[in-house]
N, C-alpha and C positions, 0 to 999 in steps of 0.2 A: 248738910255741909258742916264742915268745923270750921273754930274759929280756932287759932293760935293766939295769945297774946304775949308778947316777949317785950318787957319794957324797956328795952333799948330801941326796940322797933316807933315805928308812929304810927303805920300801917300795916295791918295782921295781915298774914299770906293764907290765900282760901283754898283747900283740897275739896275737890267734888269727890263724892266716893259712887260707887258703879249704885244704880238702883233702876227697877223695872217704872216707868212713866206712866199712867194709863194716858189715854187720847186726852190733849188739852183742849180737844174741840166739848166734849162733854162730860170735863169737868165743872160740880156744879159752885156755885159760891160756898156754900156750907160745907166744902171739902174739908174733911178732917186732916190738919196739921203734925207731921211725925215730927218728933220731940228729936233734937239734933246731942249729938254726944263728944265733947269735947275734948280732944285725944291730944296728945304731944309729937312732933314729928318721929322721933326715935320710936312710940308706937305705932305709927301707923306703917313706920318700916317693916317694924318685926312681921307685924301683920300682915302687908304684900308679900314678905320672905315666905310667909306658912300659904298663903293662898297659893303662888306660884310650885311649891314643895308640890302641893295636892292635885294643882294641875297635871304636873309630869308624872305624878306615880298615874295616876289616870291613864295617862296616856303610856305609860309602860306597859301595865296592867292592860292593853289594848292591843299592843303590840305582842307580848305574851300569847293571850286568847288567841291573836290573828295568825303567831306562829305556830303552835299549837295544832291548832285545825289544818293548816299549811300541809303540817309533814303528818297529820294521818289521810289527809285528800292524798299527800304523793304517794304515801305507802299504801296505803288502799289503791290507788290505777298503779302500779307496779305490780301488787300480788295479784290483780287482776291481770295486767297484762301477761304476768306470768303465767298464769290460771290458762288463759286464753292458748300463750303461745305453745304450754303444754297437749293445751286438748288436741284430738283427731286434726281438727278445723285447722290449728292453728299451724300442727307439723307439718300436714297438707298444703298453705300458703306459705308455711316457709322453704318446705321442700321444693316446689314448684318456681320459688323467687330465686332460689339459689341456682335452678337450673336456667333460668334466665340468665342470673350476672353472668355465669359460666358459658354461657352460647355467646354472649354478647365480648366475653373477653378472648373466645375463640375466634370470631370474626375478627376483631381489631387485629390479633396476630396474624392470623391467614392472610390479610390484607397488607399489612406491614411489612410481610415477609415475601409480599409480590411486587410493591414498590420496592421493597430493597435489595430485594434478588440477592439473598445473602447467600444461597448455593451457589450461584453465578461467581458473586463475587469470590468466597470462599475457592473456588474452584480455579480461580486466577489465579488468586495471590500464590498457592499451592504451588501453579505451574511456574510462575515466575521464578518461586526460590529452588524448582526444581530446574530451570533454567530451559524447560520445553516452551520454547518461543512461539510454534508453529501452533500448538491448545492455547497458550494464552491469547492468542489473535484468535483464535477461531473464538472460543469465550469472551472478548471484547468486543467481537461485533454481535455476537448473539445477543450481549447485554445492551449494546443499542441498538438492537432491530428491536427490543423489549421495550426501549422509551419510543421508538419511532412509533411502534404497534399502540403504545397508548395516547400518544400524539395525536393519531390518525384514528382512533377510536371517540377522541375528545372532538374533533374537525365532523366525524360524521354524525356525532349527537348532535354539533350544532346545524348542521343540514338538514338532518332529520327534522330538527325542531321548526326551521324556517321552510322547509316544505309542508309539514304538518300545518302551517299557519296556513299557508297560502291555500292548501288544500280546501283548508277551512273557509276562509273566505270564499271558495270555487262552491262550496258545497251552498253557501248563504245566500250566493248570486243565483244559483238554481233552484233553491227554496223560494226565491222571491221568485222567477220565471211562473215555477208549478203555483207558486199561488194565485200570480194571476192570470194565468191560461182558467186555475178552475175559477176564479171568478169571473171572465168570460162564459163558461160551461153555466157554470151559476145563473148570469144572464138572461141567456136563453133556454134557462129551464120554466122561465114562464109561459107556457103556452099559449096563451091566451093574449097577456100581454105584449108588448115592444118592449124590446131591451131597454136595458139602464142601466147608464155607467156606474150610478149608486150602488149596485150590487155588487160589482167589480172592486171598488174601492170598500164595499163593508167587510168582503173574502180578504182581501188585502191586508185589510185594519186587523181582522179579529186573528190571522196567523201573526203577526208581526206582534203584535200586543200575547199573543201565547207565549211566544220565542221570551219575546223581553219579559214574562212573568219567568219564566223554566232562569234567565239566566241572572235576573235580579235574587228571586232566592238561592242559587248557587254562591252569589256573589255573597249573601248576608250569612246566608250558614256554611262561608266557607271552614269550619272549625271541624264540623261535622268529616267533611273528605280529609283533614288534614289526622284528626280521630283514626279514621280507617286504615289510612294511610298507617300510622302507628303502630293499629291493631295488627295490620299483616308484619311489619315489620319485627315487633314483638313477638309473634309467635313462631317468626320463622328464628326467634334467635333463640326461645323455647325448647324448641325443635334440635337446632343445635346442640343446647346443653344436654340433654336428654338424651341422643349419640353418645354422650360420652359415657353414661351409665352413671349408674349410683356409685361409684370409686370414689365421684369428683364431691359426694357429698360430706357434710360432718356424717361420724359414725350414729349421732344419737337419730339422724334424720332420714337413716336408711328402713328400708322397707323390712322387717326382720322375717328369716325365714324366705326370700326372695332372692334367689341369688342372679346376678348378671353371666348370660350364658354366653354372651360372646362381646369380643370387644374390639370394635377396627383399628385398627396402629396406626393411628392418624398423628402427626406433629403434634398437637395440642393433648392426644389421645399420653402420648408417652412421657411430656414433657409433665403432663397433671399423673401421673402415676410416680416418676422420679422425686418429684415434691415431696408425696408420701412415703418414701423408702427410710427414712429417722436421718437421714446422712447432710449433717446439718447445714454445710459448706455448699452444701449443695442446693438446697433449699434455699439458701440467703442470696446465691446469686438467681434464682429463679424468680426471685422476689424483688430482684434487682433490673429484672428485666432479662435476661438471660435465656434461652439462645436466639433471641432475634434481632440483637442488638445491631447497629452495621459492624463494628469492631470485632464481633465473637467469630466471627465466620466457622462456626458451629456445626450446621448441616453439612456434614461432609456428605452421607446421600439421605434423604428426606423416606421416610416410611415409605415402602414401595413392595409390591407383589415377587416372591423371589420367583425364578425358572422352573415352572412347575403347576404354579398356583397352591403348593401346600405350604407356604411359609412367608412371612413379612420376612424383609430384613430393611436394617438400618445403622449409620453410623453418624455418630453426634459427636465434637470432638467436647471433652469434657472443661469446666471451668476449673483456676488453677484452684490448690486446696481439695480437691474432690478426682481421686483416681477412678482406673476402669477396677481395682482391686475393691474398693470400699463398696461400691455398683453391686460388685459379685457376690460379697458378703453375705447384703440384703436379696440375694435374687430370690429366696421364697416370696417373701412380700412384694419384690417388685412382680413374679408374678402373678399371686393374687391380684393386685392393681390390674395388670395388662389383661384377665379372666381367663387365663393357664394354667396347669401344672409345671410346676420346679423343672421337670425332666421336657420340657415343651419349650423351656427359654435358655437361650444359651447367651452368656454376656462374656466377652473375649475381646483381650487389646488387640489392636488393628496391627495388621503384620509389620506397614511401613511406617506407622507412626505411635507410638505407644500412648497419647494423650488422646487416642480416641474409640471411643467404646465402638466395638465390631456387635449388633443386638442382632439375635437373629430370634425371632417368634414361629413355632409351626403351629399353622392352625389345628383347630381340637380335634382328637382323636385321628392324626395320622402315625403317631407313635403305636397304634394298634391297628395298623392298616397289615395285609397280608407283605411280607419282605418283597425283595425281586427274585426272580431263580439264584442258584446257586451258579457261580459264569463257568465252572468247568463242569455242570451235569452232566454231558453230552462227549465231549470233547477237551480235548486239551494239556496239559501238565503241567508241572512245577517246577521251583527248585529251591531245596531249602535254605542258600544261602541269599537267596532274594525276598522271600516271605511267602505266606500262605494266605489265601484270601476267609477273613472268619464272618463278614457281615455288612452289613452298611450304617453308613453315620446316618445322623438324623436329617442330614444335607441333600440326602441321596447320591452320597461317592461309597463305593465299593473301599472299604476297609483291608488294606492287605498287612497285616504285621508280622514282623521281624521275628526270626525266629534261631535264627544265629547268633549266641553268644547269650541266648535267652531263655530265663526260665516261668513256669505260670502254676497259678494258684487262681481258683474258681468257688465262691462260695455264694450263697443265697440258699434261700429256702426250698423246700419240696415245690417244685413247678414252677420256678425261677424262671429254669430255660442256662441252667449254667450246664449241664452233660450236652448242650445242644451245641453251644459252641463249642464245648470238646471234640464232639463231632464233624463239625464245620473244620477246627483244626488238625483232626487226624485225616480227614477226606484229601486235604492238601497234602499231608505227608505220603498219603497212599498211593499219591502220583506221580512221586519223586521216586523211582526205581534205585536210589542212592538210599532212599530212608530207612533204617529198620525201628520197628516199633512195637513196645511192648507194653500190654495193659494188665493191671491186676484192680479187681473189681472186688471189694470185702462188700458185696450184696449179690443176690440173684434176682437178675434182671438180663433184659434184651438188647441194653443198650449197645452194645460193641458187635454183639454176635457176626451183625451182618458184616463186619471189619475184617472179623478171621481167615481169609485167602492171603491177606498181607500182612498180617500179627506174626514178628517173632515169638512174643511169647505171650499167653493169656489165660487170665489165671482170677476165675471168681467165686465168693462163697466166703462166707464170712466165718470163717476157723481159724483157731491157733495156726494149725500147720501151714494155711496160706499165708497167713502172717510172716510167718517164719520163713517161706521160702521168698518171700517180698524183700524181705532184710537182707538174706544170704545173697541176692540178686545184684542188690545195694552193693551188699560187700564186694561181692565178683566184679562190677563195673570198677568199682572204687580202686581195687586193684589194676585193674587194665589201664587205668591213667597212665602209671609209669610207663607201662610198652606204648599205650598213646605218645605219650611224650618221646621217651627214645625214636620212636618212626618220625615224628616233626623233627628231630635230628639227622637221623640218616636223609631223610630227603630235601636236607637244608632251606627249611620253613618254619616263622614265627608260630603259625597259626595255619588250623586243616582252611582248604579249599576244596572246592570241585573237581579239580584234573588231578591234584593230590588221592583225593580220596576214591576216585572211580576207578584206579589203580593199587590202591593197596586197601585190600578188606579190613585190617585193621584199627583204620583210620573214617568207616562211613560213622555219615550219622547217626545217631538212637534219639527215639525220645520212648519216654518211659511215664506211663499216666500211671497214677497210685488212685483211684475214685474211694470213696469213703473211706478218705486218710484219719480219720477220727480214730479205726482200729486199730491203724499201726502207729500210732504214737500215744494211744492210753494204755501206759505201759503202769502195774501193780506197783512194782517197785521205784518207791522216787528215784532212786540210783541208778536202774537202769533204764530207767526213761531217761535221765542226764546223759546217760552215755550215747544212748541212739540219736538224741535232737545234734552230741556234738558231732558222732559219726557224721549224719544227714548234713549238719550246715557246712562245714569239711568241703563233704562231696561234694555240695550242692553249690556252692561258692567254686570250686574248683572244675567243674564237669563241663559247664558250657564252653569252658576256654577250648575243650578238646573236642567239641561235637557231640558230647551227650545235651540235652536238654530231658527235665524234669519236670512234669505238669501234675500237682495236687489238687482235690477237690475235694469239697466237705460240706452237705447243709447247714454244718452248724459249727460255722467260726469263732474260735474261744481260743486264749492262750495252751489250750490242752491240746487241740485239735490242730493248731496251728502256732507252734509256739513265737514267740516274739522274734529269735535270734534268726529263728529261720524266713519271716516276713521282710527281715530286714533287709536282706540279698535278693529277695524276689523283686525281679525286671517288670511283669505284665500280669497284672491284677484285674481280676473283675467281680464284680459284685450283683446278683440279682437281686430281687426281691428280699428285703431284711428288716427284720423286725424294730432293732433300735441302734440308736449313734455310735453305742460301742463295741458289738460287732463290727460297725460299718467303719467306721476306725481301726480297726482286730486288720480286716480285706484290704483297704486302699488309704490307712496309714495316716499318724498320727495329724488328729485334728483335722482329717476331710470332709466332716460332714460339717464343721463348723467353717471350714472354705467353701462352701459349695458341695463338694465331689460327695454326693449323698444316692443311696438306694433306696432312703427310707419310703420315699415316694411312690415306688415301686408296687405291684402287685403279683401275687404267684397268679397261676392259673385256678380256674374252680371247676367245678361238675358241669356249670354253665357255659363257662366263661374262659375265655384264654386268658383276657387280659394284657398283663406286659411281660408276659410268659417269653422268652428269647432275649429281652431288653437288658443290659445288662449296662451297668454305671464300670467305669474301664480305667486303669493308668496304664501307661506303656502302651499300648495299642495304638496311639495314632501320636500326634506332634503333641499335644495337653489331654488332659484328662479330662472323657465326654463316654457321653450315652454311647454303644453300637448296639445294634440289632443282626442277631446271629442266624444266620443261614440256616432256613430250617429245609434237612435231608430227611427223609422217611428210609424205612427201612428198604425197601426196592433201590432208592437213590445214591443210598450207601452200599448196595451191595452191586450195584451198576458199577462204582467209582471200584470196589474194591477188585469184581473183575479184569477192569482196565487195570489196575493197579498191578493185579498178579502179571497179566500181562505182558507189563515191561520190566517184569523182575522175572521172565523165563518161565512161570508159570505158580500156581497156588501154594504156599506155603502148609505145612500140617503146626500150629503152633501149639507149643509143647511146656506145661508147667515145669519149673526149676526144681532139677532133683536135690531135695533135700541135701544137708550136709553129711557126711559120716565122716569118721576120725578115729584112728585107733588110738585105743588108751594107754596101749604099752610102747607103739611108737612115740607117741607123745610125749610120756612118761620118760623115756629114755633122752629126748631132749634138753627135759626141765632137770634131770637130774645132774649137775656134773661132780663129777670126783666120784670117790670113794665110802665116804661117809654116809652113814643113814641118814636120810629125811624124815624128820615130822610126816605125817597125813594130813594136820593142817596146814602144813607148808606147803604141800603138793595143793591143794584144793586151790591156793590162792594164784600156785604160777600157771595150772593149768587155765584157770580165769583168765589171766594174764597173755598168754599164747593165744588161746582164743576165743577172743569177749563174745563174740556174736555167736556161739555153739549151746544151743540151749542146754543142751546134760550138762555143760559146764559150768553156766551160769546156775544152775540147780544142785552143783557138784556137793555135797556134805562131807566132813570126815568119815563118818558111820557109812555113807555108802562107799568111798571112796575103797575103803576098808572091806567091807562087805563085796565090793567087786574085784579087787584083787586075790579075795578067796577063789571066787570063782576061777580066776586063769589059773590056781593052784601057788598065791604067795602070801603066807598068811603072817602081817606083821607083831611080832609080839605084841602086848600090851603096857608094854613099860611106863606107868606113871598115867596110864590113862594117853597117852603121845603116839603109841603105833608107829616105830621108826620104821621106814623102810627101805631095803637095803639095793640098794643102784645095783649092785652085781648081779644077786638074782634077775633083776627087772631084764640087766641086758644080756641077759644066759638065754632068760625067757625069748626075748626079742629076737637073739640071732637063729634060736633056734626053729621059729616060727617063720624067719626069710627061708632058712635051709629048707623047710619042707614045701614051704612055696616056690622054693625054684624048682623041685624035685618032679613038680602037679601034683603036691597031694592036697589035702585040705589044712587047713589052718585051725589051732585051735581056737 
């Protein structure tokens, strides 16, 4: 101890300072005395102050270590756990758990959406604002015979269960009988001896003492059946998830190289595929609870087998924020999700209410199923101001389209299946005795051949000179507009009709197929390929008005092939099998395949393989733009239709290539010239151009030959300045005197 002495003080104040004791039981008397050290209070403060210092860093220095070790324990079981949830094992229980929550979240719904009968209700409220009084009663009692039915399902569990008791007790009162009738039997199995009711009673004891073991351990491990209980529960929701396929999992958790071959269109099934389409408004209400909320009244009809069995269909009405268009955008991916192809889903606003998506799914591989017959094989006719039938939707309805007032263009690859619906459409025209039709084919092939009893005109082989008389053909219609048109005046008509036209020949229909238009419009000269696309869009824009229609095909769509100006004005487009977006853009117009309206999916046919050979992506062909599948005719079938065809037109047609154009050069010449004055010979080259653009010697015409052929008829123009004037007089000296011997019958020079 210390002493203090303060002499003010009388009495020193005593500080014990901390020190270790040994036992004062065996302390001996000659304990050695520690020598005491006499401190001031202000020292002995400092010195508490530094002991306590040292304490705490201690104890920092602890806490340190202790945190330390903390966060590499945690970061250690993290890279483990991670370790873990990476390995085989670990993607395997998480695969399998997520297919749980997933089964287990499809039940709650399924369930939820049976107590709340939200189709039911849905389907009220509908009729109500539709003001059908007579559906919404029928619908309100359905929906309480639906609480009555679970009423009276809840009333018979309870019966059940209180039968089941009593059952039970019947069965334990007969237990007790059999047991002791056999201990009776028991009894008198002593031979020897006299019965004894001991034995009766030990039979008695020892079944009654089994029973109460079998239900005392039920009683104690009742954990064990409650376990079981689980376990089926569990697996049946397992089970569940697992239905839905690998769509419903994360992408890292999928089975790679394993793909989901088929996928049922169950509620739950479409509602976890919408999730996944990136369409975010949409997703935020799905997550919100959405569609089985009671307020959403959503399921307008619930995933169901369409008429047929080749097709789900389904309508959902959509939440606000999230159209049936944004739906459509994503429909590649939503049909990856649903495990289809693009050309297998079709997503379409509902006709009577535009906020609900019209889903319709065809199961796999019906889009490559054989067509149905063609409905007029056999029997029947047309009319072209009503339409021609070319196919069937993916619906299974017979596709008839409009063909009045309409023009078409056909493109996709070698074995598309685009000449096929060409044929499907000229087979209709072959049975309108009103139609005349003409084909020019720039290839040699079979396709048309069997057509020829009903061909105005036909014309194949891939030459300049067909070319040329393709054009001239052009020209010739292109002129007949005007006498078209004059006769829709004299017989005081907007526009041809039928009773019009089956009276005045001038006025029938034509349609006119150009097949590998690639050759008539890859024209050398830019120039006069500008002139022919404006000729063609002219006509082409102007012709249907009067009963021509126009139908172009091409494997290989490109602004050459099909220039822009002229896609512009095309009514009824179709697209098979194609290679990439901008093509398929080129066919059925800008931005289609980033709308949906895509062929890319498509396939031609192979050595093997038909594939989606006829299948053809379509605009103008039916109310929106969708898949049809074209009538496939063989050549027997087409030459059956074309029989009937001559048939009703009096008999077989001989159809006959377009004669060339011929033109004289001095009649001509006698036009372009007026007056008196010599002409240039590059003056002439340019009018004769001018008078007639589509004459190829014209469009070939040079001064030097120009020149060189008026030698010939005997006018040979000086050469003044390099200019070759030539002199109008001669020209129509020439001229008249070449009428003169033509009217005489002689020959002409």
């Amino acid at each position: 101890m210390t002493i203090d002495h303060e002499p003010e003080a009388d009495l020193a104040r005593v500080h014990y300072l901390p020190a270790h004791r040994a036992d004062t039981s065996t302390v001996e008397a000659d304990t050695e005395v520690i020598e005491a050290e006499i401190v001031t209070e202000a020292e002995y403060r400092a010195r508490q102050r530094e002991l306590a210092i040292e304490r705490y860093r201690g104890y920092r220095n602890d806490i340190v270590t202790v945190g330390r070790g903390t966060r590499t324990a945690v970061r250690w079981t993290m890279q483990k756990g991670r370790d873990c949830a990476d390995s085989p094992i670990g993607k395997f229980a998480r695969r399998h758990a997520t297919y749980f929550t997933k089964g287990v979240d499809a039940e709650r719904q399924r369930k939820k959406a049976e107590r709340g009968q939200a189709d039911a209700r849905a389907a009220r409220a509908r009729a109500l604002e539709q003001n059908d009084l007579e559906l919404a009663a029928r619908l309100n009692e359905q929906i309480q015979q639906t609480r009555h039915t679970r009423v009276d399902a809840l009333t018979k569990w309870v019966e059940l269960t209180w039968s089941a008791g009593k059952k039970a007790a019947l069965a334990l009162v007969i237990a007790l009988g059999v047991a002791l009738v056999a201990g009776v039997i028991n009894g008198f199995g002593h031979w020897l001896g006299a019965w004894n009711v001991v034995d009766v009673l030990h039979t008695l004891g020892s079944i009654i003492t089994t029973t109460g073991t079998i239900v005392g351990w039920s009683v104690a491990h009742w954990w064990a059946f409650v376990l079981a209980g689980l376990g089926v529960w569990g697996f049946r929701r397992w089970k569940d998830g697992q239905k839905l396929g690998e769509q419903v999992l994360p992408a890292h958790l999928r089975q790679t190289g394993k793909r989901v071959a088929y996928v049922e269109l169950t509620e739950n099934a479409l509602v976890t595929a919408l999730t996944n389409i990136g369409v975010a408004r949409l997703s935020a209400a799905i997550k919100e609870g959405w569609p089985n909320r009671d307020t959403d009244h959503a399921w307008v009809r619930p995933p169901m087998m369409a008429e047929g069995g080749k097709a789900y269909t389904a309508k959902l009405r959509l939440p606000m924020g999230a159209g049936v268009k944004d739906v459509a955008k994503a429909k590649d991916l939503l049909a990856h999700n649903l495990g289809c192809r693009p050309q297998e889903l079709f997503v379409d606003p509902d006709e009577d209410d535009p906020t609900v998506m019209d889903l319709y799914r065809l199961e796999p591989g019906v889009l490559r199923e054989p067509v149905d017959p063609y409905p007029l094989l056999t029997e029947g006719t047309t009319d072209f101001f009503s339409g021609f039938p070319v196919g069937m939707s993916p619906r299974g309805t017979v596709v008839e389209t409009t063909v009045w007032e309409r023009n078409f263009v056909f493109a996709g690859r070698m074995g598309s299946g685009k000449s096929t619906m060409i044929k499907a459409l000229l087979a209709g025209a072959a049975l309108d005795p009103l139609v005349d039709i003409d084909v020019f084919v720039f290839a040699d092939n079979f396709d048309f051949d069997p057509l020829a009893p009903v061909l105005s005109t036909f014309l194949k082989g891939d030459t300049e000179a067909n070319v040329q008389a393709c054009l001239e053909h052009i020209k010739g219609l292109q002129a007949d507009l005007a006498v078209r048109g004059q006769l829709l005046v004299k017989h005081g008509i907007t526009e041809v009709n039928r009773e019009v036209a089956a009276k005045e020949p001038g006025l029938r229909p034509r349609i006119v197929v150009i097949e590998e238009c690639q050759a008539f419009f890859r024209q050398d000269d830019p120039q006069e390929r500008k002139q022919l696309v404006n000729l063609l869009v002219r006509f082409y824009s102007a012709a249907r008005k009067y009963g021509i229609v126009l139908v172009f095909a091409t494997p290989n769509p490109s602004d050459q092939s099909l220039p822009r100006d002229l896609m512009a004005v095309t009514s009824n487009k179709a697209c098979g099998a194609i290679d990439d977006k901008a093509r398929n853009n080129i066919v059925l117009g800008e931005k289609a395949h980033e709308n949906g309206i895509s062929a890319l999916g498509l396939k031609a046919k192979t050595k093997d393989k038909l594939n989606d050979c006829g299948t053809l992506m379509t605009s103008g062909f039916m109310d929106t733009p969708g898949v049809v599948r074209s009538f496939y005719l063989t050549p027997e079938d087409l030459a059956g239709i074309a029989a009937r065809g001559a048939e009703l037109r009096g008999g077989a047609t001989t159809p006959a290539a377009p004669e060339p154009e011929v033109r004289d050069l001095v009649e001509d010449l006698t036009t372009v010239m007026i007056g008196d004055d010599p002409v240039n010979a590059g003056d002439l080259v340019g009018a004769l151009r001018g008078l007639a653009p589509g004459y190829k010697p014209y469009r070939e015409l040079t001064k030097t030959k120009l020149v060189a052929a008026l030698a010939e008829l005997g006018i040979k123009p000086p050469s003044t300045g390099n200019l070759y004037p030539v002199d109008p007089v001669t020209v129509r000296q020439l001229h008249a005197a070449r009428v003169a011997q033509l009217e005489q019958g002689g020959p002409t020079a």
